[in-house]
N, C-alpha and C positions, 0 to 999 in steps of 0.2 A: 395523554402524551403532551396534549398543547399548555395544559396546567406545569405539566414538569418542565417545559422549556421554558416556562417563564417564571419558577421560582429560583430564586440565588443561589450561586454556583459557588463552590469549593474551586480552589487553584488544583489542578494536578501535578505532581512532582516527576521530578525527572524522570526518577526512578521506578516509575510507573510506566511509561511509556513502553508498547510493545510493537513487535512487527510482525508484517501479514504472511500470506504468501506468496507474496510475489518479493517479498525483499524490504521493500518502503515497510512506515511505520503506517500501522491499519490495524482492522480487526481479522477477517478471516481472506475472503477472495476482496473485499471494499475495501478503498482507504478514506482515512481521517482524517480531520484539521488536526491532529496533535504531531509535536516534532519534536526531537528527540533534541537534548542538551545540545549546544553549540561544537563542534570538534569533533561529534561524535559520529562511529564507523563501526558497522555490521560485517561480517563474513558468516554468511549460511549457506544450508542447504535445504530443498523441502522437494514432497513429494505426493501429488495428491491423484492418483489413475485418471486420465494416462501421460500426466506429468512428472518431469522430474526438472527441478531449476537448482541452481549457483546462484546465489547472488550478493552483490556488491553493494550495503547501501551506506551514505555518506551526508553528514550535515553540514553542510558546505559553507551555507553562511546562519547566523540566525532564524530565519526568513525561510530559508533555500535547502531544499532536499533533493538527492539526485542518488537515482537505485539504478544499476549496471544489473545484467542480467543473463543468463544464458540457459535458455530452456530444452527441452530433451522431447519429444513426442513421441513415447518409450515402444508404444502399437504403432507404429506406422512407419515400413519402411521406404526408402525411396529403391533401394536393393540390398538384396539378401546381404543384412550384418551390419546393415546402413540406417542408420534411424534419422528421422527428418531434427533439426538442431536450429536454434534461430534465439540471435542477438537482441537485447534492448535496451533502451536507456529511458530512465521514469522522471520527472523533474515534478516536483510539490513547489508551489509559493504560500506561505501566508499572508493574507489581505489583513485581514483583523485577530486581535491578539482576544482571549475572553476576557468578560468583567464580569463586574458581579450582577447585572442581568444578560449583557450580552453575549451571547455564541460566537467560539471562536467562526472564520469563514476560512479556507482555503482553496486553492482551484489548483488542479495537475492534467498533465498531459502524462499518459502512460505509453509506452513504446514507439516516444516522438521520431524518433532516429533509428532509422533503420528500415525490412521490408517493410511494419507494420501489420505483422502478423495477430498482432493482440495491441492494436495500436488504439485509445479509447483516451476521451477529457470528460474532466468531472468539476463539478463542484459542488463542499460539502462543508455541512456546518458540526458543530464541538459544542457539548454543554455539561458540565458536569453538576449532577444532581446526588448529594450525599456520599456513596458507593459506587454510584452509577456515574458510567464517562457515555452519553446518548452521541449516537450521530445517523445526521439525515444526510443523503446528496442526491444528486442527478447525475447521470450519465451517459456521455456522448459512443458513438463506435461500440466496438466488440462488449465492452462491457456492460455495453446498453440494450443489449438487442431483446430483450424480453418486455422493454417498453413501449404502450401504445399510447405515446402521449407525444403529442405537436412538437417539433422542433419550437422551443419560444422564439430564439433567432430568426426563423422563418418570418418573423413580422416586421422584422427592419430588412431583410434581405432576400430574395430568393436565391443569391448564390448557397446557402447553406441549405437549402432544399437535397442537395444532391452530394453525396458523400465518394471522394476520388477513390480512383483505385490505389492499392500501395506500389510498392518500390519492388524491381525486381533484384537490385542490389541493395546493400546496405549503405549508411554511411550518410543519407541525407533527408534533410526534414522535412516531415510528410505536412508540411502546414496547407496543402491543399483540401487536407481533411481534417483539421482541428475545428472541434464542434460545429460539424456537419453532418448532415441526414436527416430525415422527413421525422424518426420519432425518434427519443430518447427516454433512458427509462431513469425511476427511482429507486433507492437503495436506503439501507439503514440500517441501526444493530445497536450493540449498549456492551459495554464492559464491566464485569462487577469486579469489584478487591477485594477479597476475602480478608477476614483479618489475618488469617495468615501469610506474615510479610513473603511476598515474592509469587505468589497463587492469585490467579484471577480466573474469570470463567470468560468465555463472548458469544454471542449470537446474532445474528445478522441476518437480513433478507437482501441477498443480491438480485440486481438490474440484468443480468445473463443468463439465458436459456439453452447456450452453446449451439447458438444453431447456424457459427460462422466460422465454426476449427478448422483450425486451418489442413487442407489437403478433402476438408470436407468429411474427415472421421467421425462416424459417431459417438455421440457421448451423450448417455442418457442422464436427466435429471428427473429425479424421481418429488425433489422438489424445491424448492428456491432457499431455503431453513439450512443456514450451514452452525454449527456448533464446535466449541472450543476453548480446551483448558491450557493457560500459558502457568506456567512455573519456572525464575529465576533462581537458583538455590547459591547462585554468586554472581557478584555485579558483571562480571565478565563473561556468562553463561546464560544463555538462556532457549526452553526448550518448548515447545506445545505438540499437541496433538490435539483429532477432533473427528470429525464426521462430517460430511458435506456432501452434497447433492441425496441425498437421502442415502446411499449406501458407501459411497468412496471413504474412506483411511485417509486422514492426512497426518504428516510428521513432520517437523521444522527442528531445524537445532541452528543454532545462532551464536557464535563469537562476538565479544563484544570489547570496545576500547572506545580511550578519547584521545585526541591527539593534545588538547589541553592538560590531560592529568601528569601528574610528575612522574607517574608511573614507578617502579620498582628501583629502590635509594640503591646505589653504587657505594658499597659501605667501604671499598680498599681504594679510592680516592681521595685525594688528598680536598682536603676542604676549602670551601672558595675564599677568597684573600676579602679582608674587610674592605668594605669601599669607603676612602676617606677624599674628605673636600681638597682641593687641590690648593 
C-alpha cells in the first residue's frame, strides 16, 4: 500500500467522480478528497437498513462541497406511524489539490448543523494509482467510533479530550464537538474503473461499529468490508448498489446537473444579436 501511494498518479476526470451514501462525493459509508466539477448538483435517494435518506449535494465553490440531507430511521418509531426523521448539512474543504506524487488532502465536518445525530470530522487523503482512485482518512464522532486510537489533538489540548453532547434543536453549530473525543478511528477504500465507460466497483473499511445510533437501536455489523458497484449509463444519471456491514442491501439513485452547463438549446428563440464595438 505504502509503495502505491508513493508512485505517480493519474489526473481523475470529472466524470469519474462519484457519491456515497450519505449524498457527498465518497465511496460507500467514507468520504473522499475528490470533488465533483465546479456548479455541480446531486438529488438522490439511498437506502441502506435501517436507513433511508434525501439528499441534496452541491459544489459550491471549487474548494467547497456542502450535502443537505434528510434521513428516515425506518425501525424506530417514536409512536405508532411515526418514524424518528433527522436534518443535516455536510461541508467538504479541499487543502491540497493532487500532483503527481502528491495525495490530494481534504477535511469535512459531517452533520455540522443541526442535533448532530450523525454529526463526525474527518480527514482524508486521494491518490490515484493507474485504475485505482486509493483513499486513507481518520475519523472524529459517530463515524469514528470503532477506533482505538488517541485523540492526536489531545497533545496540544485537553479540551478535545471530551466530546459535547449535541443539540436538542436544530439549526446551530455543534463546534463544541468538532474533532473531539479521547479516540478516533481510521478508515479507507479504492475505486476501480472498469474500462467500461461509466462502471466502477468500490470497497472500503469504515471507522463505525454503530454503536452510537441514535435512539440507541441496534444495528449489527457483521463486519467493517462494505462493497460497491456504481454505473452512470448518462451524464445526468447515476445509480449503485452493494452490500455493507456484511449483510445490509444498499441502493442509491442520483440526478445529476451543472449549473454551468448550457443545458438543453431553446431551438424557437430567436438568436442572440451580434455584439459589435460601439
Amino acid at each position: 500500500v505504502v509503495v502505491c501511494w508513493l508512485l505517480p498518479g493519474l489526473a481523475v476526470a470529472q466524470s469519474e467522480i462519484t457519491t456515497g451514501d450519505y449524498g457527498g462525493v465518497g465511496l460507500l459509508q467514507t468520504r473522499t478528497a475528490r470533488f465533483a466539477e465546479d456548479g455541480q448538483f446531486n438529488l438522490g435517494v439511498s437506502t441502506v437498513d435501517p436507513y433511508n435518506r434525501i439528499h441534496f449535494n452541491w459544489q459550491i465553490l471549487p474548494r467547497l462541497e456542502a450535502t443537505f440531507r434528510y434521513s428516515e430511521l425506518a425501525e424506530f418509531q417514536q409512536s405508532p406511524g411515526v418514524t424518528v426523521k433527522d436534518r443535516g448539512a455536510d461541508f467538504k474543504l479541499l487543502l491540497f489539490s493532487e500532483r503527481y506524487f502528491r495525495p490530494s488532502l481534504a477535511i469535512g465536518l459531517q452533520d455540522a448543523i443541526g442535533t448532530g445525530t450523525f454529526a463526525s470530522e474527518y480527514v482524508v487523503l486521494n491518490k490515484r494509482v493507474s485504475d485505482f482512485d486509493l483513499s486513507f482518512g481518520m475519523a472524529w464522532g459517530y463515524a469514528g467510533t470503532r477506533g482505538d486510537i488517541r485523540n492526536p489533538l489531545t497533545l496540544f489540548s485537553s479540551t478535545f479530550e471530551t466530546r459535547d453532547a449535541g443539540q436538542v434543536l436544530g439549526g446551530v453549530p455543534l463546534v463544541g464537538r468538532f474533532f473531539s473525543g479521547s479516540k478516533v478511528g481510521l478508515f479507507g477504500g479504492l475505486q476501480y474503473y472498469t474500462p467500461i465507460e461509466g462502471l466502477s466497483f468500490k470497497v472500503e473499511i469504515e471507522a463505525n461499529d454503530y454503536s452510537a445510533e441514535p435512539g440507541g437501536v441496534p444495528v449489527e455489523q457483521q463486519t467493517p468490508l462494505n462493497f460497491g458497484v456504481v454505473y452512470r449509463p448518462y451524464e445526468f444519471a447515476e445509480a449503485s448498489i452493494g452490500i455493507e456491514r456484511g449483510d445490509a442491501f444498499m441502493l442509491r439513485v442520483d440526478l445529476r446537473a451543472n449549473y454551468q452547463s448550457p443545458g438543453v438549446p431553446h431551438i424557437l428563440d430567436d438568436p442572440r444579436p451580434t455584439i459589435r464595438p460601439q
